[in-house]
C-alpha positions, 0 to 999 in steps of 0.5 A, a space after each residue: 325584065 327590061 330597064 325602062 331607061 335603057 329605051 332612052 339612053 341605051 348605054 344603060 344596061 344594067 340596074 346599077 347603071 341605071 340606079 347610079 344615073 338616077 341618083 346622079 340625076 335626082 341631086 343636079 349633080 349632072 353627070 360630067 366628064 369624071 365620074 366614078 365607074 367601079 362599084 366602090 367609086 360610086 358608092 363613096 360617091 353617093 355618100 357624098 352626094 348624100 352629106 352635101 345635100 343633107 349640109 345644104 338642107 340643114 343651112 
């Protein structure tokens, strides 16, 4: 099954991929020069994302 962002941004192949430039594009975060590229990288990452969001939230 094809990977609908993959049309627009080609350098997206797998649904990991596509997954992480979800969630990178859902909390603003953008993504920038240094970003996390193993699996375990992105998934400390993600807690990350998720803490500061919930912080912000909170206040």
């Amino acid at each position: 099954m094809p990977i609908p962002i993959a049309i627009v941004k080609p350098a997206i192949e797998t649904y990991a991929e596509a997954l992480w430039w979800g969630l990178i594009t859902i909390t603003t975060v953008g993504y920038g020069d240094i970003a996390p590229v193993t699996v375990l990288g992105r998934l400390m990452a993600t807690v990350f994302l998720m803490v500061g969001i919930r912080m912000i939230g909170i206040l």
